[in-house]
DSSP file (Angstrom, degrees, kcal/mol; ACC not computed):
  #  RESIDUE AA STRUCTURE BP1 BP2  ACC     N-H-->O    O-->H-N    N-H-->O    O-->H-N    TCO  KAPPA ALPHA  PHI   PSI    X-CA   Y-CA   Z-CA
    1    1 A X     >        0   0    0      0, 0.0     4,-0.8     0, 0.0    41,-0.1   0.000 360.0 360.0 360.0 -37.1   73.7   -1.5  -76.5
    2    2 A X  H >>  +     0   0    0      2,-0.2     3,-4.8     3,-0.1     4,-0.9   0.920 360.0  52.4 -72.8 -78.0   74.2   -4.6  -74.3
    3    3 A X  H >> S+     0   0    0      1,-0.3     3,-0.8     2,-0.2     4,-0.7   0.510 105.9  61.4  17.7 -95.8   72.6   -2.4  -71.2
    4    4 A X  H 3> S+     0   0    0      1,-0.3     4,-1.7     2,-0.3    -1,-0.3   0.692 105.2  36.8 -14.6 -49.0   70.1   -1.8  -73.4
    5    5 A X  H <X S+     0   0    0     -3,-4.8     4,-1.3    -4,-0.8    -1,-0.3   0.957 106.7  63.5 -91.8 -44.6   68.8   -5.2  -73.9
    6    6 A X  H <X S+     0   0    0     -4,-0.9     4,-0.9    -3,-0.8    -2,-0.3   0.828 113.3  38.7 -46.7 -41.8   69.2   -6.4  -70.4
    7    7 A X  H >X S+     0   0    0     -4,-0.7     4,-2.3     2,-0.2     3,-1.4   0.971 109.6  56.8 -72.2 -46.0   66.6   -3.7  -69.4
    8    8 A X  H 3< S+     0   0    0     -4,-1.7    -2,-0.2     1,-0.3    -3,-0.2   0.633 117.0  41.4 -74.4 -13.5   64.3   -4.2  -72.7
    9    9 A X  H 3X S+     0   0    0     -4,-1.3     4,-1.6    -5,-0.2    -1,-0.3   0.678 109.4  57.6 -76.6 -32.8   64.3   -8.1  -71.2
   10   10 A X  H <X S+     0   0    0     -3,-1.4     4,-3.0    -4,-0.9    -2,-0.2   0.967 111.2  43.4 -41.5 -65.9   63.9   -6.8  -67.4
   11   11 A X  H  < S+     0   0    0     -4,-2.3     4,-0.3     1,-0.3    -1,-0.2   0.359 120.1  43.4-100.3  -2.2   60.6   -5.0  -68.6
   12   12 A X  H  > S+     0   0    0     -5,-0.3     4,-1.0     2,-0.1    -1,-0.3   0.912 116.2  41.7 -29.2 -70.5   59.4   -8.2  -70.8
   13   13 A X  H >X S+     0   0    0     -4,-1.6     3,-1.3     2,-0.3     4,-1.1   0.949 120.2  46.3-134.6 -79.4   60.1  -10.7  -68.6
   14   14 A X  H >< S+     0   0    0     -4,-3.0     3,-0.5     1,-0.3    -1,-0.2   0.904 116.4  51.1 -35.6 -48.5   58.4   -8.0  -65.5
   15   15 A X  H >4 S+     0   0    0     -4,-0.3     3,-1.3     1,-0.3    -2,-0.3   0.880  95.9  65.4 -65.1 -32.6   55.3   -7.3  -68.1
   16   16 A X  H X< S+     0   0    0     -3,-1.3     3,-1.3    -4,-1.0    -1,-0.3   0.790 100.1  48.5 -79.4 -14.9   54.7  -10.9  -68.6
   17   17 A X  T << S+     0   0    0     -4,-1.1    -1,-0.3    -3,-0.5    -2,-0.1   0.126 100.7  66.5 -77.7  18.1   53.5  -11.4  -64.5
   18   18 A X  T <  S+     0   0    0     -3,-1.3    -1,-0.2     7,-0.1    -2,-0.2   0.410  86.4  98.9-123.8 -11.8   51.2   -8.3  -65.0
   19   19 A X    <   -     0   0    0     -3,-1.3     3,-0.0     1,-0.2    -3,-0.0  -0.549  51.3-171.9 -88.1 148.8   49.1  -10.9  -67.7
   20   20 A X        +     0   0    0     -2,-0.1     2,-0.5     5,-0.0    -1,-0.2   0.410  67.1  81.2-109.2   1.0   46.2  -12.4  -66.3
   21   21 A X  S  > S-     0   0    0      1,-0.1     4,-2.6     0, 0.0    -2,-0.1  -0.882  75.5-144.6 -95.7 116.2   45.7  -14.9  -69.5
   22   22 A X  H  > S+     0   0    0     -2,-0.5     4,-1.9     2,-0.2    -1,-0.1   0.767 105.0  54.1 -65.5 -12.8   48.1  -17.6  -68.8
   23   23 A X  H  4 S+     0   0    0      2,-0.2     4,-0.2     3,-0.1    -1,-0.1   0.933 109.9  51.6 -42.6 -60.9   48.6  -17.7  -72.9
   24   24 A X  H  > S+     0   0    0      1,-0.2     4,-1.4     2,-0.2     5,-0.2   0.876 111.1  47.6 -29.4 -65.0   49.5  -13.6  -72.6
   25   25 A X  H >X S+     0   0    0     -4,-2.6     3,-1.5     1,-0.3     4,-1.1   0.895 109.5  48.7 -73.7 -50.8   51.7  -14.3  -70.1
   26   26 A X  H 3X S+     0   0    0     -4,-1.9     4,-0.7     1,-0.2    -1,-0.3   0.512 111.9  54.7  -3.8 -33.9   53.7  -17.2  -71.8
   27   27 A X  H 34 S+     0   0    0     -4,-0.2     4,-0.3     2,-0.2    -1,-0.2   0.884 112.9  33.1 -89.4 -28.8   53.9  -15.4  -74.6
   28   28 A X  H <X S+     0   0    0     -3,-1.5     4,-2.1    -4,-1.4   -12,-0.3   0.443 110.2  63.4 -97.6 -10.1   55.4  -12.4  -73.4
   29   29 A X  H  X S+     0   0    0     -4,-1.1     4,-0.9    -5,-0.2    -1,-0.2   0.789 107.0  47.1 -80.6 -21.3   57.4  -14.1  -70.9
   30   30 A X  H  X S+     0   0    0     -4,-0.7     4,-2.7     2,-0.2     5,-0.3   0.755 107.2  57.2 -91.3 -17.2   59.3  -16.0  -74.0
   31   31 A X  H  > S+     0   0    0     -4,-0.3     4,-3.2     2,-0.2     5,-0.3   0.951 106.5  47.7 -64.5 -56.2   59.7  -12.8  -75.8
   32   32 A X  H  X S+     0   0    0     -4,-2.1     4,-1.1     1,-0.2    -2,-0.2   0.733 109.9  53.0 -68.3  -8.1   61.7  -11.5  -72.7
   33   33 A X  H  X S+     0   0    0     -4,-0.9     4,-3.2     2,-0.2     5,-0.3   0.847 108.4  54.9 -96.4 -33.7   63.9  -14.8  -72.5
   34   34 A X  H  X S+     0   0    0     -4,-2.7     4,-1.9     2,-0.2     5,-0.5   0.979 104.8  46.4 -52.1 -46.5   64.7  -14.2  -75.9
   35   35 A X  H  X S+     0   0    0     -4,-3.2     4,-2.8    -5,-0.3    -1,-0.2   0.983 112.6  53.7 -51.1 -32.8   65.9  -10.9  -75.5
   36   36 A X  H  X>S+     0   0    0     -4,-1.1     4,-5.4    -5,-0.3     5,-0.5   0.953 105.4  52.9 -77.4 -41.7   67.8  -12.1  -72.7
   37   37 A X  H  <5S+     0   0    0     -4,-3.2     4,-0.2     1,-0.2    -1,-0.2   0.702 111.1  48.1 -67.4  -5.5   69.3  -14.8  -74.8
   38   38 A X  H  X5S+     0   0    0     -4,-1.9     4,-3.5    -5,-0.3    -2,-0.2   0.765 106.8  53.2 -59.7 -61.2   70.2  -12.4  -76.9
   39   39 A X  H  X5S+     0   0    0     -4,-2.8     4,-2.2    -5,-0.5    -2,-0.2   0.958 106.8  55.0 -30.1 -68.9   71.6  -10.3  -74.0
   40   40 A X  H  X>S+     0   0    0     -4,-5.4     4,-2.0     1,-0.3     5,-0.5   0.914 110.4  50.1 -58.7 -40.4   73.9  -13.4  -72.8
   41   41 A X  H  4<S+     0   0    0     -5,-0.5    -1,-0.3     1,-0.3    -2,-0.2   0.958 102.0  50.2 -79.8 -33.2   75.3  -13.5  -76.2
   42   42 A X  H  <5S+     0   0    0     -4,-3.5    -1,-0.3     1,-0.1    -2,-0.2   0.965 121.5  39.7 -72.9 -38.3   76.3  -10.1  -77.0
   43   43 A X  H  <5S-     0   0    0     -4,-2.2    -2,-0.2     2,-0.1    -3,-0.1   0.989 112.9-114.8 -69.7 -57.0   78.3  -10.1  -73.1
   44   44 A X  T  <5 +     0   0    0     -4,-2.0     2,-0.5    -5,-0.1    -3,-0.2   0.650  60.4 162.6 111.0  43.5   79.3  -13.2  -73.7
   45   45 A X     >< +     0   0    0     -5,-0.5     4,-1.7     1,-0.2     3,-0.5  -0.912  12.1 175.7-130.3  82.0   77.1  -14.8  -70.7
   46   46 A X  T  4 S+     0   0    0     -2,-0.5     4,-0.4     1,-0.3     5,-0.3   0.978  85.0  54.4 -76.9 -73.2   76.7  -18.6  -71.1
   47   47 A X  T  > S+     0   0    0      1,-0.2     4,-1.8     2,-0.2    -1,-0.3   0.654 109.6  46.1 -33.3 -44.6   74.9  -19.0  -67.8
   48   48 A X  H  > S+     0   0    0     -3,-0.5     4,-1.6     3,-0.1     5,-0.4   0.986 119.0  51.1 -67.3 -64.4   72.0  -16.0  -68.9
   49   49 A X  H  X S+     0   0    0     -4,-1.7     4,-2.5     1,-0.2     3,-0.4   0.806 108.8  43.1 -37.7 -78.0   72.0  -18.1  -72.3
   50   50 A X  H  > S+     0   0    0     -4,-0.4     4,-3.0     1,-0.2    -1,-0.2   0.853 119.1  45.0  -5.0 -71.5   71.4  -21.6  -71.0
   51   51 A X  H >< S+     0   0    0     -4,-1.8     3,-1.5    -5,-0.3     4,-0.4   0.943 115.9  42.3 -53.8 -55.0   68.8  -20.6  -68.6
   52   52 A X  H 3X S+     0   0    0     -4,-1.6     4,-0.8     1,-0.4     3,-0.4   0.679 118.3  51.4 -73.1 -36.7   66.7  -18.1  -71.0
   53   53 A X  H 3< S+     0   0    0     -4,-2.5     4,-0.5    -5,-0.4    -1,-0.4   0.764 110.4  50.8 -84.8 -30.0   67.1  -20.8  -73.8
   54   54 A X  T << S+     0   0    0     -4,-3.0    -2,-0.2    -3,-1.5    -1,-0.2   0.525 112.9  38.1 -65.2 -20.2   66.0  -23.1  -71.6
   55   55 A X  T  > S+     0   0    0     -3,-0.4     4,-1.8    -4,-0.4    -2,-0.2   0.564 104.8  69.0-117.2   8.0   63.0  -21.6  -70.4
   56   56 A X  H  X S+     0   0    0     -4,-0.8     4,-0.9     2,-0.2    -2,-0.2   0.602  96.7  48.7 -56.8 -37.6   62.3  -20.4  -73.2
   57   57 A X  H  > S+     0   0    0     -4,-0.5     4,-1.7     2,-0.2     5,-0.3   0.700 100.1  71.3 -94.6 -33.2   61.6  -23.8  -74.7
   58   58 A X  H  > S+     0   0    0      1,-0.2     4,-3.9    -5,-0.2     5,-0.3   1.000 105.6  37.2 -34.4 -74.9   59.5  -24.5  -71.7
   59   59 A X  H  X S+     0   0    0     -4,-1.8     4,-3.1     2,-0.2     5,-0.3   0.913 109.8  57.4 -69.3 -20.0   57.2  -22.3  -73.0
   60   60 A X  H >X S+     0   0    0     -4,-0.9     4,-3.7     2,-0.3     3,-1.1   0.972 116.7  44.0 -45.2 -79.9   57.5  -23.1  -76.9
   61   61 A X  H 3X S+     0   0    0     -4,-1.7     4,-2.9     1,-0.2     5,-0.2   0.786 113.8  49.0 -29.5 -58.6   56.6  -26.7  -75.6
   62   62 A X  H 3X S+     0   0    0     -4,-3.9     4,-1.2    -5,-0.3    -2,-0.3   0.716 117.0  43.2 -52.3 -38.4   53.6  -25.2  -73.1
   63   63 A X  H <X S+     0   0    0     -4,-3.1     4,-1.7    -3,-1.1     5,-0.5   0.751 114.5  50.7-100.9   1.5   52.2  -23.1  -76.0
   64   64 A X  H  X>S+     0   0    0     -4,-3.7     4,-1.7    -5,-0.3     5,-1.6   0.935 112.9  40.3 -67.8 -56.0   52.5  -25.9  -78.4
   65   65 A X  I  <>S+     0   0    0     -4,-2.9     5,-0.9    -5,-0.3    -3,-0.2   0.987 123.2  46.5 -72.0 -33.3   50.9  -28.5  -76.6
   66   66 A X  I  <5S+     0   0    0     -4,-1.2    -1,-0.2    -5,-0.2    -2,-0.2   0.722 124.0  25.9 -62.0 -25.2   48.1  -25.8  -75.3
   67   67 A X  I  <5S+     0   0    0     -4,-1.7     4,-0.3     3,-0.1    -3,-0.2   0.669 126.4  41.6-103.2 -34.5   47.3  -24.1  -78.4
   68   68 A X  I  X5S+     0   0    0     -4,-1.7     4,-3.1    -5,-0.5     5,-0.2   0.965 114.6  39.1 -61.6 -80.9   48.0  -26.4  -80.9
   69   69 A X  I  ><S+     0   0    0     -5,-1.6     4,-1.7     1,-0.2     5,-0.2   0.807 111.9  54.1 -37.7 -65.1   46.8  -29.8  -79.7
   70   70 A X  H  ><S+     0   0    0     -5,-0.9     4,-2.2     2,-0.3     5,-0.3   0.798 106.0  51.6 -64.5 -67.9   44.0  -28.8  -78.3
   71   71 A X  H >> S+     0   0    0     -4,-0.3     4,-4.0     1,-0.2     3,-1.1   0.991 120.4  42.6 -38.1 -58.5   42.7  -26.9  -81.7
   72   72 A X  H 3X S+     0   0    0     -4,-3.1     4,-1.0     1,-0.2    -2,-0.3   0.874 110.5  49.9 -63.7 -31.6   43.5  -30.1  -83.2
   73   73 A X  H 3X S+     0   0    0     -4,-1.7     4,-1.3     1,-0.3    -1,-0.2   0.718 111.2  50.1 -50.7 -36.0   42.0  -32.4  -80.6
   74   74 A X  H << S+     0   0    0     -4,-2.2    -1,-0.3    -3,-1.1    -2,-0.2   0.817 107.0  58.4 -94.1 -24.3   38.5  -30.4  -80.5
   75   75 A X  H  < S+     0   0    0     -4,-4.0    -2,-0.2    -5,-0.3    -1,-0.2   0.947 105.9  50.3 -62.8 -30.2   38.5  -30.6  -84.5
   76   76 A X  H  <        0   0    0     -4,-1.0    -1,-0.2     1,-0.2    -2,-0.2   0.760 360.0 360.0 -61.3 -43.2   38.6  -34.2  -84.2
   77   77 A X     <        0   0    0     -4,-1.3    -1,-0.2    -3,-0.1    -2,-0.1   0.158 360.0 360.0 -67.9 360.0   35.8  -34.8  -81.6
């Protein structure tokens, strides 16, 4: 099962450079650092958590201020 999730984050994390919409890519890239924080936690792998949670929030932040603001910003105008 752990296996298992360490590739099914490999091939996320690998799918999301194949996006040519930097949204796409974001999106799919946060899906695979979840899996991977997932991953870390079933081994028992602080170092895979940390990072994966970390970049993970990267993108949270990155699609917030891009998708969000922005909507809201152009309603305003």
């Amino acid at each position: 099962m752990i296996e298992i999730m360490g590739w099914l984050g490999t091939a996320a994390v690998l799918t999301s450079f194949l996006m040519k919409d930097m949204t796409n890519l974001r999106l799919m890239n946060l899906i695979g650092c979840m899996i991977w924080v997932f991953y870390g936690f079933l081994g028992h792998d602080k170092p895979v958590i940390v990072t994966n949670a970390a970049i993970a929030t990267i993108h949270v932040i990155w699609l917030y201020k891009n998708l969000f603001t922005k909507k809201e910003y152009k309603n305003h105008e």
